[in-house]
C-alpha positions as CSV (number, residue, x, y, z in Angstrom):
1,X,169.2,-33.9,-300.2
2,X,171.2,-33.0,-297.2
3,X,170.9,-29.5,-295.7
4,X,173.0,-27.8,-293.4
5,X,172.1,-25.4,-290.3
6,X,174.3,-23.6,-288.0
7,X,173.1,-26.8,-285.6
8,X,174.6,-29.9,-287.8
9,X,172.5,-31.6,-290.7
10,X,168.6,-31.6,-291.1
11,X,169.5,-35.7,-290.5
12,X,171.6,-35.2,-287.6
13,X,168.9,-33.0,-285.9
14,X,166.1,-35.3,-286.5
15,X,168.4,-38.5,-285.2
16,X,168.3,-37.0,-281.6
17,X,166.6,-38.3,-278.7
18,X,163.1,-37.2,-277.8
19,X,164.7,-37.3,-274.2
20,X,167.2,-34.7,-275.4
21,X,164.4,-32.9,-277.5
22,X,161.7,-32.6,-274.5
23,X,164.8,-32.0,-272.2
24,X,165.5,-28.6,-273.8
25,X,161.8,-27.8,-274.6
26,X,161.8,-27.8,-270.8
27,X,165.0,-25.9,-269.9
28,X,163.5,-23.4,-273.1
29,X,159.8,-22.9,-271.6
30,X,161.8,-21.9,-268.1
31,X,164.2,-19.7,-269.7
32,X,164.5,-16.6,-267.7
33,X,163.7,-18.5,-264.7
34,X,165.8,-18.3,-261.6
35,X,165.9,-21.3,-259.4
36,X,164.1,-20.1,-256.5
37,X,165.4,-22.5,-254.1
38,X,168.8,-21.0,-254.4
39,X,170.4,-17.9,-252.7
40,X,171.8,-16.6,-255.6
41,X,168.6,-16.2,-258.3
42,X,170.0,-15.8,-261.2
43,X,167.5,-15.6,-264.0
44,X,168.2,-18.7,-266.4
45,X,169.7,-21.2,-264.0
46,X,168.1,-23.8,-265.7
47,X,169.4,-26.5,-268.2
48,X,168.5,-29.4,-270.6
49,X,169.4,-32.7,-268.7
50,X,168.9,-35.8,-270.1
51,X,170.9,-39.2,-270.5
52,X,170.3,-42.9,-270.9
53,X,169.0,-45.1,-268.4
54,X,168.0,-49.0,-269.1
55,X,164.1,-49.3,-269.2
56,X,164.5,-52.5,-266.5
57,X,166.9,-50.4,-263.9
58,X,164.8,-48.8,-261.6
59,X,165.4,-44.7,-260.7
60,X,167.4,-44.2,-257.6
61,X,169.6,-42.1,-256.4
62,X,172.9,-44.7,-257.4
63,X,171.1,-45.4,-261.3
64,X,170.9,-41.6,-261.5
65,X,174.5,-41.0,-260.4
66,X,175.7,-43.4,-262.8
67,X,173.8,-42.1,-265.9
68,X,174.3,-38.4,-265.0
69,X,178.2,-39.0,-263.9
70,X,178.2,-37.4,-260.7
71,X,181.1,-38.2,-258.5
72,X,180.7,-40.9,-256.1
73,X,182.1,-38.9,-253.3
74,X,178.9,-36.5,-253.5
75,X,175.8,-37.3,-251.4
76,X,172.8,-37.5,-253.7
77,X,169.1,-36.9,-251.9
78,X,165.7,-37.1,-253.2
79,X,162.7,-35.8,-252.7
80,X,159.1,-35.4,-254.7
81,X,159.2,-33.7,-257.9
82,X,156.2,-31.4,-256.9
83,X,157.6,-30.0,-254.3
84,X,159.5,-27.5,-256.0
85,X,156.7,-27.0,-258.3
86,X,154.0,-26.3,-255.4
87,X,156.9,-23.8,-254.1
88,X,157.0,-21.7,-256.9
89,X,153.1,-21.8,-257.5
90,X,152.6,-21.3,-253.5
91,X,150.6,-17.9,-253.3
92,X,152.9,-16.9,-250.2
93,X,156.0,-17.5,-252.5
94,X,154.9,-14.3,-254.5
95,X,155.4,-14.5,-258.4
96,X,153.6,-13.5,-260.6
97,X,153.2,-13.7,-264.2
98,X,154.9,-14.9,-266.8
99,X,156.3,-16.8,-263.5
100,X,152.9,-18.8,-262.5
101,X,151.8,-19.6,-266.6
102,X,155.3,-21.0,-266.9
103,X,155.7,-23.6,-264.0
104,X,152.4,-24.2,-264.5
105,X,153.1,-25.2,-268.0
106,X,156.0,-26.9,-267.3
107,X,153.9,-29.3,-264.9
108,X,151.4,-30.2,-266.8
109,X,154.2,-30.7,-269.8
110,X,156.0,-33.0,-266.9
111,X,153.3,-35.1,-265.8
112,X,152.0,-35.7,-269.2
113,X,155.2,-37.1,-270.3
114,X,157.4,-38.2,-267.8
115,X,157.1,-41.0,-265.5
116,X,159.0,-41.7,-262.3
117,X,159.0,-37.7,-261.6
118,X,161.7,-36.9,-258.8
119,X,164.4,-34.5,-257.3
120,X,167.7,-35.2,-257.2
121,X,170.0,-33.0,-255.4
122,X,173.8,-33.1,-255.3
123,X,176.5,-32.4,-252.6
124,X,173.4,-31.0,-250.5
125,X,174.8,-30.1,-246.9
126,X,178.3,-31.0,-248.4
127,X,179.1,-28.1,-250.4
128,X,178.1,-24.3,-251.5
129,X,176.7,-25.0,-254.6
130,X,173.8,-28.1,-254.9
131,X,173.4,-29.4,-258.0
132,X,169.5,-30.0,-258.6
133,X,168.2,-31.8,-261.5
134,X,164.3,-32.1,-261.8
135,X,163.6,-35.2,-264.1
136,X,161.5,-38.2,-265.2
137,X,161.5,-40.8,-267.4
138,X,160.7,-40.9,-270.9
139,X,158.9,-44.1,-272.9
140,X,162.8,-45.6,-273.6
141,X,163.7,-45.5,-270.4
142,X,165.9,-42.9,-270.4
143,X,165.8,-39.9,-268.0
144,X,164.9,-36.0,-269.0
145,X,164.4,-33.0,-267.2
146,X,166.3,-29.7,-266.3
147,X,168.4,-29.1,-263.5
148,X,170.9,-25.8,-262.2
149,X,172.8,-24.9,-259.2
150,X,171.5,-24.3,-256.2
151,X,173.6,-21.7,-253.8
152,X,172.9,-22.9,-249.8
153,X,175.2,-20.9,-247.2
């Protein structure tokens, strides 16, 4: 029996990715959440990213440009994952609940499934708005995470 949602089919639902599925369990769990690395914090900056990435091609910054699309004229840095994650957790950064509980979460959630944690951010010292994409690697290979805009002035 085939049933329909406002989504697609039951069978079209089930038929996605877990990178896609634990992609937007992330970007949900930080919902509300600004990026507080950007100027601008806006609450619910962050969004699902995920795409597919051969299990044998290693995660740099050219495999990532390639499987996220991003242009080839934009520099793309990385860093460590955590470090945005000890940011927001940093006592001297100043948040407080549901703030903490949530990033907290959202590491553990990110270290017990992804591998290969990193940063990726694009256009950084280039242009106004840095696109930053937190992600890993699921079991397939393929890369999941979140990622929003980062405003630098």
């Amino acid at each position: 029996m085939r049933r329909e949602s406002g989504a697609g089919t039951i069978e079209s639902v089930s038929e996605r990715s877990f990178a896609f599925r634990l992609s937007h369990a992330l970007s949900a769990l930080v919902a509300g959440e600004p990026n507080w690395w950007s100027e601008s914090l806006t609450p619910g900056d962050w969004h699902p990213f995920h795409a597919p990435l051969d299990p044998s091609t290693a995660l740099t910054a050219e495999s990532f440009r390639t499987c996220a699309g991003e242009a080839t004229s934009r520099a793309i840095s990385s860093r460590p994952f955590d470090d945005y994650v000890d940011h927001v957790l940093d006592p001297g950064t100043g948040l407080g609940e549901p703030s903490i509980s949530t990033w907290s979460a959202f590491r553990q959630i990110s270290e017990s499934l992804l591998t290969d944690r990193i940063i990726f951010e694009v256009g950084e010292g280039e242009i106004v708005k840095v696109r930053t994409y937190l992600v890993g690697r699921v079991t397939d290979g393929s890369v999941a995470g979140i990622h929003s805009v980062s405003v630098e002035t």
